[in-house]
C-alpha positions in Angstrom: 258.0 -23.1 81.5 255.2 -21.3 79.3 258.1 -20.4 77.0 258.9 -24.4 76.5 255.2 -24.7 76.5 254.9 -22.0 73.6 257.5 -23.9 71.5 256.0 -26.7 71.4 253.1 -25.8 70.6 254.9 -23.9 67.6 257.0 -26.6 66.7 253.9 -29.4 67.0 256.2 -31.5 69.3 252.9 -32.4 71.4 251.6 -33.6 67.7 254.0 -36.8 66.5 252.4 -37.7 64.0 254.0 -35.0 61.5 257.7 -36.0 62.3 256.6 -39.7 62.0 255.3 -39.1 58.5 258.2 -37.6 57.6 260.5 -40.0 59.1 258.5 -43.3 57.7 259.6 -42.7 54.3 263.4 -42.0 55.7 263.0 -45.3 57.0 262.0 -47.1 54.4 264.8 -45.8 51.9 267.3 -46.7 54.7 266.1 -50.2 55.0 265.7 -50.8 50.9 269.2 -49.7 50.6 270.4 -51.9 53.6 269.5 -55.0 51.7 272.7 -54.0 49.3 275.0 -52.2 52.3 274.6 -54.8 55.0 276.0 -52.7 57.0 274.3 -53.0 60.5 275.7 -51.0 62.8 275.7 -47.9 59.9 272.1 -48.6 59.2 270.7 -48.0 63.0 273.5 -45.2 63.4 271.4 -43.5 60.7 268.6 -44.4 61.7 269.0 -42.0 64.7 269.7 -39.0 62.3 267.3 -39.4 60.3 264.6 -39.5 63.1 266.5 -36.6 64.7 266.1 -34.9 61.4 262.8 -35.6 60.8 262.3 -33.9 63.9 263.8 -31.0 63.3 263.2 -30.3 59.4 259.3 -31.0 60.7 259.2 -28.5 63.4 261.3 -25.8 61.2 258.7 -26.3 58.3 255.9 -25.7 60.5 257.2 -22.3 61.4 257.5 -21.9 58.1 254.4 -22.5 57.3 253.0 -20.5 60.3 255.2 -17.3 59.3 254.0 -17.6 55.4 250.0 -18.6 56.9 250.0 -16.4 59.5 246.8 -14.2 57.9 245.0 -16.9 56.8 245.7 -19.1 60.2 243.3 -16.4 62.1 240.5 -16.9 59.7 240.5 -20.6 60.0 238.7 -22.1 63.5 241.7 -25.1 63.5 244.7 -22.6 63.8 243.5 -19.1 64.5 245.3 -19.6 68.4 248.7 -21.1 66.9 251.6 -19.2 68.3 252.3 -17.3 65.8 248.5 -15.8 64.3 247.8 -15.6 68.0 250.7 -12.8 68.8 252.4 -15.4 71.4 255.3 -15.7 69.1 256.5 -13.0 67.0 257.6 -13.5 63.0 261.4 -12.4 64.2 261.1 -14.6 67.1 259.8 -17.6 64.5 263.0 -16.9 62.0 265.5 -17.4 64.9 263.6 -20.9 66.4 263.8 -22.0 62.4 267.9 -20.5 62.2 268.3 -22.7 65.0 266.7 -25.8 64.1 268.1 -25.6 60.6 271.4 -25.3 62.4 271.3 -28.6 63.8 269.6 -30.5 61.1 272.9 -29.2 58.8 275.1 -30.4 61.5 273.5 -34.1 61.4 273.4 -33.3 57.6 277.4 -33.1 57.1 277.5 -36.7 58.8 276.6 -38.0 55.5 278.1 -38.5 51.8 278.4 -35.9 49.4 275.5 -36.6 47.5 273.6 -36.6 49.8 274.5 -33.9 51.5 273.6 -31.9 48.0 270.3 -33.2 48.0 269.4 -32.5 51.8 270.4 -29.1 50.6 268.2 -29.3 47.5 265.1 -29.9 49.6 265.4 -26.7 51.4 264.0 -25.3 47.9 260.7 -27.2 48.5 260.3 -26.5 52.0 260.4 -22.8 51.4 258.3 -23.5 48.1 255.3 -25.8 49.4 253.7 -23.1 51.6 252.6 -20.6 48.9 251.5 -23.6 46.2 247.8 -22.9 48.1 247.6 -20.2 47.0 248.4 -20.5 43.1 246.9 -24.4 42.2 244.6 -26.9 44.0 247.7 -29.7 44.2 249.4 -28.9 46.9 248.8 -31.7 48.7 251.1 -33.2 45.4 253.8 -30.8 46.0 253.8 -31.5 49.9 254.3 -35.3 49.1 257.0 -34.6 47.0 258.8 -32.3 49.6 257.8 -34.7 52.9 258.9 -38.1 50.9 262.3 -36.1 49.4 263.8 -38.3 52.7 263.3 -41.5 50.8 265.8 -40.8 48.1 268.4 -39.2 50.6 268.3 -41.9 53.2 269.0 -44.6 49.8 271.6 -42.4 48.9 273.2 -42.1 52.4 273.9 -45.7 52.3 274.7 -46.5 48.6 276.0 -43.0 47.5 273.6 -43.5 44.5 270.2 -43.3 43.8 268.7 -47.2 42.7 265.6 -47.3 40.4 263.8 -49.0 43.5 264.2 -45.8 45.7 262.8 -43.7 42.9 259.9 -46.1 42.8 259.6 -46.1 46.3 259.2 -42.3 46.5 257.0 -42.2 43.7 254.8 -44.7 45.9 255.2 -42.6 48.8 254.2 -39.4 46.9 250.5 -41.1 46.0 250.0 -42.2 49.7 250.8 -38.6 51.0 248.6 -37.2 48.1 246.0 -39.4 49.5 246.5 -38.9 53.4 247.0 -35.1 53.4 243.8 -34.9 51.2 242.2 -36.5 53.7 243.5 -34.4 56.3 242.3 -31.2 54.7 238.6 -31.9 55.0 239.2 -30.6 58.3 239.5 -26.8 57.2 237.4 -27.1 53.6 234.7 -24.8 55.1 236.9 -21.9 56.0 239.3 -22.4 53.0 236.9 -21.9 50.6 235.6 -19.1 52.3 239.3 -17.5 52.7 240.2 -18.5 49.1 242.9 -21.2 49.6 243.3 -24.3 47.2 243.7 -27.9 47.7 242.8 -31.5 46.5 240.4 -31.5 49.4 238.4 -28.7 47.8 239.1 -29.9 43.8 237.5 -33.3 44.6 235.3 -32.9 47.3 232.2 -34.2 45.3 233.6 -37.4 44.8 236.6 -37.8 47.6 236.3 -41.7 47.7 237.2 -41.8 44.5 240.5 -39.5 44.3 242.1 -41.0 47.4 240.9 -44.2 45.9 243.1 -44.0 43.0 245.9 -42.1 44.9 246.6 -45.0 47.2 246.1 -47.2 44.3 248.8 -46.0 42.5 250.8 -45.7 45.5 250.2 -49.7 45.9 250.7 -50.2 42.1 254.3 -48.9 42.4 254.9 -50.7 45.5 254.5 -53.8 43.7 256.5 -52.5 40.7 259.3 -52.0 43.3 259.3 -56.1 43.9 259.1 -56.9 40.4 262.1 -54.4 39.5 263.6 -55.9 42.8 262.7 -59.4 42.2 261.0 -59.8 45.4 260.0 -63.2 47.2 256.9 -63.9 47.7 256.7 -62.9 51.3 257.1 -59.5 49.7 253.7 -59.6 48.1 251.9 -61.4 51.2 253.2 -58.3 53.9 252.3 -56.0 51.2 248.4 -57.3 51.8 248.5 -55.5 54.8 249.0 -52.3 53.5 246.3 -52.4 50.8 243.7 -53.7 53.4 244.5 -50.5 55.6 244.4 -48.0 52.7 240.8 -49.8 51.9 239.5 -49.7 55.5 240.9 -45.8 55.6 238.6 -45.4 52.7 235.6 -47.3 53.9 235.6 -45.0 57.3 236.1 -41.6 55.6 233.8 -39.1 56.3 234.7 -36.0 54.9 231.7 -33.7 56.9 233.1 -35.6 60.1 236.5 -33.6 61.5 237.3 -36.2 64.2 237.2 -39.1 61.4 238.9 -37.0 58.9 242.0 -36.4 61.4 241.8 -40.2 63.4 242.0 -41.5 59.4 244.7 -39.7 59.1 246.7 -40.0 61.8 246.0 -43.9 61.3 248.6 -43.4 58.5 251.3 -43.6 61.1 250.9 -47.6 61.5 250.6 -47.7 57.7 254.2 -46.2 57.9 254.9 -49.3 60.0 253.3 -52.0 57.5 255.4 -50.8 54.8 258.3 -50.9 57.0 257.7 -54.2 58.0 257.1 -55.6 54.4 260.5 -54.3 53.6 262.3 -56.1 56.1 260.7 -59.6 56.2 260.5 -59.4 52.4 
């Protein structure tokens, strides 16, 4: 029972909102491509993957990212007693959990077309990658939103065996939301990052934060709306897509960066953001 316990607290099982981002953008590409598939009972079957995947490609990157941080995780108050910078779970012991988890995310991977198949494979590069980007340049919040949002273009190509201009505007949409989110979420360890020597957006604009995530979501929105003019949208499009904008503005209005429990309840907020697009898509 402490074993299970361990895991998942190593795997951030307890902590949904990780897989949800990830899985929000698979989502999305699913139902953008569906409007050309129409095949129903394809769409929810991959549906389940995908959210299986997101699961699983989540919890293996945060090994990942617990193996590579392990060092820096005990100098920081947020994750100094995560399994593995505490000793409860050993660097071998964290390589077999991600072996494992990989296993089975390749196994729902094979269920799908060629191409994408090649690109699921492709993203293992930036999964491996996006850890160490701290320590070399302040945008790694960048490179995370183009490694978390890689779904988007796999779950369009799942269903279309291509990849659409719409998908690739899409993910460059969800790439400036996740810039913006995960900046916000690392005002939570700015004090001890700084003092430890790790980079991030959160510590490049933290005189004038507003601002940045400001014009990260605004760019995110601006390409939304390029998706329904590429698309040729109705208007029902454009009146969901409200929504969205009036929650990235009232994430902005709350902010407080010198505030940890706003800076993570902002975040997490991003989870029915996830939904709003969603919902756009569908009635659109």
């Amino acid at each position: 029972m402490k074993k299970i316990k361990i895991f998942i607290e190593l795997t951030r099982l307890n902590k949904p909102i990780g897989y949800m981002l990830l899985f929000w953008p698979c989502l999305w590409g699913l139902t953008l491509a569906f409007m050309q598939d129409t095949n129903l009972e394809k769409y929810f079957i991959y549906i389940i993957y995908f959210f299986l995947g997101s699961i699983l490609m989540r919890s293996a990157g945060c090994i990942t990212n617990d193996i590579v941080d392990k060092d820096f995780d005990k100098k920081v108050a947020r994750t100094k007693n995560r399994p593995i910078a505490s000793g409860k779970v050993s660097v071998k012991e964290g390589f077999f959990y991600i072996a494992v988890l990989c296993s089975l995310a390749f196994l729902i991977l094979l269920q799908f077309n060629t191409l994408t198949i090649i690109l699921g494979l492709t993203s293992i590069a930036f999964i491996l990658s996006y850890p160490f980007m701290k320590r070399f340049t302040y945008w790694p919040q960048l490179f995370l939103g183009i490694t978390f949002n890689w779904g988007v273009i796999m779950a369009g190509s799942s269903l279309l065996n291509t990849i659409t201009p719409e998908i690739i505007l899409l993910y460059i949409g969800a790439i400036f939301w996740t810039l913006g989110y995960d900046t916000i979420y690392g005002y939570q360890d700015i004090k001890d990052d700084e003092i430890i020597g790790v980079k991030s957006t959160s510590i490049k604009f933290k005189t004038n934060p507003k601002k940045f995530i400001s014009l990260c979501y605004f760019l995110s929105i601006c390409f939304f709306i390029l998706l329904g003019l590429i698309g040729n949208y109705g208007i029902n499009y454009y009146i969901f897509l409200i929504f969205p904008i009036v929650h990235m503005s009232n994430q902005i209005f709350k902010l407080k960066i010198k505030d940890d429990l706003i800076c993570l309840k902002v975040f997490k907020s991003n989870n029915f953001f996830g939904l709003l697009i969603f919902l756009t898509l569908i009635f659109k």
